[in-house]
C-alpha positions in Angstrom: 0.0 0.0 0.0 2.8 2.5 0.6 4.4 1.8 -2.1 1.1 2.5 -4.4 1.0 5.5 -2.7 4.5 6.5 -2.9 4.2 5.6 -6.8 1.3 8.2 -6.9 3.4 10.7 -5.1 5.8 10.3 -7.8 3.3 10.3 -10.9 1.5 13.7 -9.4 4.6 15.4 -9.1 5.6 14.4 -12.6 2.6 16.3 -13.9 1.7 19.3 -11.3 3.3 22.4 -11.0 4.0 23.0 -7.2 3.3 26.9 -7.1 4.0 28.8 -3.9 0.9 29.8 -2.2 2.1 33.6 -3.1 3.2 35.2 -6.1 3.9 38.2 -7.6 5.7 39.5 -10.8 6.2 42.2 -13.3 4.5 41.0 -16.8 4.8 41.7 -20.8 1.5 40.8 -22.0 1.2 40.4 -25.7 -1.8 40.2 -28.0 -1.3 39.0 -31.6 -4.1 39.7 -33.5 -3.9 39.4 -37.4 -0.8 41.9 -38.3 -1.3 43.5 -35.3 0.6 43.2 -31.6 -0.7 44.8 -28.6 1.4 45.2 -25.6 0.3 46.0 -21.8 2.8 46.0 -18.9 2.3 45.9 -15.5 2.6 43.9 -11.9 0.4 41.0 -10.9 -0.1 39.6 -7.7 -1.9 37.0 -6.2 -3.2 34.1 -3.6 -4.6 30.7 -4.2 -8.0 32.5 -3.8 -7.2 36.2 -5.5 -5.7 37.8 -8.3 -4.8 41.9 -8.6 -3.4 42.8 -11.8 -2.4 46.3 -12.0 -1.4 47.8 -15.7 1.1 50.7 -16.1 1.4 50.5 -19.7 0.1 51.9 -21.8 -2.8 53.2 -20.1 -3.0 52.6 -16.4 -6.0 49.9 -15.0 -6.3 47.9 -11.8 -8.2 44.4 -12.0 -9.1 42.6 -8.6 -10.3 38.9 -9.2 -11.9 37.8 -5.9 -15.6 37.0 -5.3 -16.2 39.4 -8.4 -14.2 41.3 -10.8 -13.6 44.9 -10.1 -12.0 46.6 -13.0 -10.8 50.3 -12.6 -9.8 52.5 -15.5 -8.8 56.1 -13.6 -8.7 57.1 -17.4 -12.5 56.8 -17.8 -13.2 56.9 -14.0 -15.3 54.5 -14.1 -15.4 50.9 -12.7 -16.5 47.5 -14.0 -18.5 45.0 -11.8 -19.0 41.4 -13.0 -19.3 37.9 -12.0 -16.3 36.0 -10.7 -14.7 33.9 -14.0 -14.6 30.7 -14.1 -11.1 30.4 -14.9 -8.6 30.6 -12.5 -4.8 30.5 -12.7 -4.2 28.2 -9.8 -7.1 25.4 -10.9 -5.4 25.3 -14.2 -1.4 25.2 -13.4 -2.9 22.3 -10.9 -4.6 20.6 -13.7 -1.4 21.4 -16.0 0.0 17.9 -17.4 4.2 18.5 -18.1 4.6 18.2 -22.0 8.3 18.7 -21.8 11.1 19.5 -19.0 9.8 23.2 -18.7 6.5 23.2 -20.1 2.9 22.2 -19.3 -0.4 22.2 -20.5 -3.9 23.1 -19.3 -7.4 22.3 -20.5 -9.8 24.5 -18.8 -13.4 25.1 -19.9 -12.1 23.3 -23.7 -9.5 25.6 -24.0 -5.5 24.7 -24.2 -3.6 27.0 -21.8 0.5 26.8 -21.9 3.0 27.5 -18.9 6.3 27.7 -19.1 7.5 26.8 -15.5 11.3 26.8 -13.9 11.1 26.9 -10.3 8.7 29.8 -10.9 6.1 30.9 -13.3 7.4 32.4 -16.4 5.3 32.1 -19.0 1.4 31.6 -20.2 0.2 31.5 -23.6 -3.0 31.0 -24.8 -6.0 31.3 -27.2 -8.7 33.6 -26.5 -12.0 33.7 -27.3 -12.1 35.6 -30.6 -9.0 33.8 -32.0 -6.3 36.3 -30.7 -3.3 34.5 -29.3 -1.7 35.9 -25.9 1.3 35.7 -24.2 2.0 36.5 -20.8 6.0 36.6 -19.5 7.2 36.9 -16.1 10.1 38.7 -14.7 11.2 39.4 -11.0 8.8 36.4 -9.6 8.5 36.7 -6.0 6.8 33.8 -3.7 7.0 36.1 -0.2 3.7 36.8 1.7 1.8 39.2 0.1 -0.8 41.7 2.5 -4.2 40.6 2.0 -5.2 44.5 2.0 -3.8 44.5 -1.8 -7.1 42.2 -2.8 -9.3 44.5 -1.4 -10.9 46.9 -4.3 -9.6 50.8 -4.0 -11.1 53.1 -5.9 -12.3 56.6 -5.9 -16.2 56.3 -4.6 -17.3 59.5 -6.6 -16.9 57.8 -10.2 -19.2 55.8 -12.5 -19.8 52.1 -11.3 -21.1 49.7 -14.8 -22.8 46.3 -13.6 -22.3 43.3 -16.0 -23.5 40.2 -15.6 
C-alpha cells in the first residue's frame, strides 16, 4: 500500500506544477491579433483565492479577481463589476500535465492554456476567445507573503460604477 502510494506521489509530481501559495511579478502581455501586436505592462499579484493585476502601460487599470471582478480604469473613471470567471490560474497550473522539462499544458473550460515553469512561473500562452493568441511573461517572480489588503478593491467612490453580468 505505501508503495502504491508512494508511486502516486511520484506520478502527481511528474505532472503538477508546485506553485507557492504567493506570487507576484512584473508582466509583458502580448496580444497578436492578425498583423497586429498589442502590448500591456504591468505587476500581478496574487493568492490561491485572488488575483490583482495592475497595468502601467500603456494606459493605467487595476483588476481585482476575488468574489467578483472589479476593474478600474482612472482614465474613464469608471469601474466594472461582473461575475467571478470561471477560470482561475491556480485550478489550471494544478490541472497542467508537463509536455516537456519546462512546459505544461492546461485544458480549462475546452481551451488549451500553456506555462512555461522553472522553479517559478514564467510564461502563459493562450488562445482567447475571438481567435487572438496571448502571451503573458514573467520577470522578477517573487513567492513572499503578500498583505491581503492588496485584494481589497480601492477606488475613488465619486466615479461611475457599470454592472455586467
Amino acid at each position: 500500500m505505501r508503495i502504491v502510494l508512494i508511486n502516486i506521489l511520484l506520478i502527481l509530481e511528474l505532472f503538477a506544477i508546485n506553485f507557492p501559495k504567493y506570487f507576484s511579478a512584473d508582466f509583458v502581455q502580448k496580444i497578436y491579433s492578425d498583423n497586429n501586436t498589442l502590448t500591456y505592462k504591468g505587476k500581478i499579484y496574487t493568492d490561491s483565492k485572488h488575483v490583482f493585476w495592475k497595468y502601467t502601460y500603456p494606459n493605467e487599470k487595476e483588476i481585482w479577481i476575488n468574489d467578483k471582478v472589479y476593474v478600474y480604469e482612472p482614465d474613464l473613471l469608471q469601474v466594472t463589476i461582473s461575475k467571478k470567471p470561471e477560470f482561475n490560474l491556480f485550478n489550471a497550473l494544478n490541472k497542467a500535465k508537463k509536455i516537456n522539462s519546462k512546459e505544461y499544458e492546461a485544458v480549462v473550460d475546452n481551451k488549451k492554456v500553456y506555462f512555461v515553469f522553472d522553479n517559478t512561473l514564467k510564461k502563459v500562452w493562450y488562445t482567447d476567445d475571438v481567435g487572438n493568441k496571448v502571451v503573458i511573461i514573467f520577470n522578477n517572480q517573487s513567492d513572499k507573503n503578500i498583505k491581503s489588503s492588496i485584494f481589497k478593491p480601492n477606488f475613488p467612490k465619486d466615479i461611475d460604477i457599470i454592472y455586467q453580468n
